[in-house]
C-alpha positions as MATLAB code, in Angstrom:
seq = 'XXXXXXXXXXXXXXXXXXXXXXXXXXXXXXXXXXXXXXXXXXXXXXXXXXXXXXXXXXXXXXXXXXXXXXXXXXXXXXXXXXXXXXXXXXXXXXXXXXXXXXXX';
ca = [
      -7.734  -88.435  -15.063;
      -5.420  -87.042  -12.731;
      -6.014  -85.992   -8.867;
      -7.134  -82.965   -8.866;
      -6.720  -80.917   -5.381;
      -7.462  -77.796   -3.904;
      -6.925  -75.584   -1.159;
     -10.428  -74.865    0.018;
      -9.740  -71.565    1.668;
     -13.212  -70.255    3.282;
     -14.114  -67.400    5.477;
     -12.475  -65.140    7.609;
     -11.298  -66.452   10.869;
     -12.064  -70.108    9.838;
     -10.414  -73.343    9.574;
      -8.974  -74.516    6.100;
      -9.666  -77.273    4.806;
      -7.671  -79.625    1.841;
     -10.189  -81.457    0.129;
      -9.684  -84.183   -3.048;
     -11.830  -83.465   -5.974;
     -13.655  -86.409   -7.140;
     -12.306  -88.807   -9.025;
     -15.129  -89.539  -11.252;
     -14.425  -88.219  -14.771;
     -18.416  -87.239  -15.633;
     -19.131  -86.004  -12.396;
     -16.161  -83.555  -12.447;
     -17.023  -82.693  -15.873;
     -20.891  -81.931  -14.852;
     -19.064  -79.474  -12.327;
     -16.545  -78.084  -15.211;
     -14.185  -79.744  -12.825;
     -14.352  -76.903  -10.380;
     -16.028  -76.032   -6.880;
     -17.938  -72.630   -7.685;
     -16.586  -69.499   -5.964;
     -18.938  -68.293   -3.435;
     -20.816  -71.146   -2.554;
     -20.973  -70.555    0.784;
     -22.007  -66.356    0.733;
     -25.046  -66.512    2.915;
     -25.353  -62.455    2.465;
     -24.284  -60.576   -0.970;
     -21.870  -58.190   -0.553;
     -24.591  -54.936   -0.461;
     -26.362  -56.714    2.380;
     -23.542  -57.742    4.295;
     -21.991  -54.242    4.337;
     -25.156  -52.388    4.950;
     -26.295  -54.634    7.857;
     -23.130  -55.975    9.350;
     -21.833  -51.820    9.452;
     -24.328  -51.258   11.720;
     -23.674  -54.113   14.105;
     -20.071  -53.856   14.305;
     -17.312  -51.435   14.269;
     -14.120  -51.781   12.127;
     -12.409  -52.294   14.713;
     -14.086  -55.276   16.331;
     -13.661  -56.718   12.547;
      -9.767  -56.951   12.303;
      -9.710  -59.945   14.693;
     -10.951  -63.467   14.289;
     -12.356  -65.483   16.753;
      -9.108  -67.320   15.752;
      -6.826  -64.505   17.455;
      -5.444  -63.829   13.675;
      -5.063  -60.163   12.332;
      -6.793  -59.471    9.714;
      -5.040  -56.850    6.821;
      -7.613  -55.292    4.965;
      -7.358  -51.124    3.893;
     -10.836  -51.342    2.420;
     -13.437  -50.659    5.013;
     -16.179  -51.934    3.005;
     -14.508  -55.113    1.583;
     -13.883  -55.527    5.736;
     -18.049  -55.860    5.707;
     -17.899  -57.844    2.816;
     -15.705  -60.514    3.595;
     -16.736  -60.468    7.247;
     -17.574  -64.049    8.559;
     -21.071  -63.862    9.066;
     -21.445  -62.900    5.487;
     -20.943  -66.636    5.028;
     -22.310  -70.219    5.938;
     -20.774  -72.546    8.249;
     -17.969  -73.937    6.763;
     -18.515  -77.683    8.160;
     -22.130  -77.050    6.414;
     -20.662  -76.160    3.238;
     -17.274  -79.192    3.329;
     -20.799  -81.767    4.431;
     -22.791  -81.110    1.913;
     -19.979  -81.138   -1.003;
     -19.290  -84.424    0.540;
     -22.758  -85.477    0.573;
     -22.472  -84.918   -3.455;
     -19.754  -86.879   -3.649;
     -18.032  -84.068   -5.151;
     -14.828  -83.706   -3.167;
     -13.375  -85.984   -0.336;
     -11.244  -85.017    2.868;
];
């Protein structure tokens, strides 16, 4: 089997991390040899936007705690995608670990 890595690009104003998927053939298989997209939404995309709209202003979303610009023409994609629409990311990285699913 070859080495399989990823990018593991995660929420807005975030760190990145580069993760190795596991090496073990079945397990990788048992995961169709993939980490699923959105595991680490803690609010749907209705929710987010409808709760996160009234706590913030557009504005106050088009900078991460980071200091990066963020380039988004959608205003509701902005509540979307904003981070606390998601789960810690060293949560998420831990507990793929913990399932021996990817290592760092």
């Amino acid at each position: 089997m070859k080495k399989l890595y990823f990018l593991y690009i995660f929420k807005i104003g975030s760190y990145t991390y580069i993760v190795k998927m596991t090496e073990d053939k079945e397990l990788a298989e048992s995961v169709l040899n993939c980490i699923a997209h959105g595991a680490g939404r803690k609010l749907s995309r209705s929710s987010a936007q409808s709760s996160l709209s009234k706590k913030y202003r557009k504005e106050e979303l088009l900078k991460t705690k980071l200091g990066s610009e963020v380039v988004c023409h959608s205003k509701s994609l902005l509540y979307q995608e904003a981070p606390e629409a998601y789960k810690d990311i060293g949560n998420v990285i831990k507990d793929l670990q913990d399932y021996k699913l990817i290592k760092l």
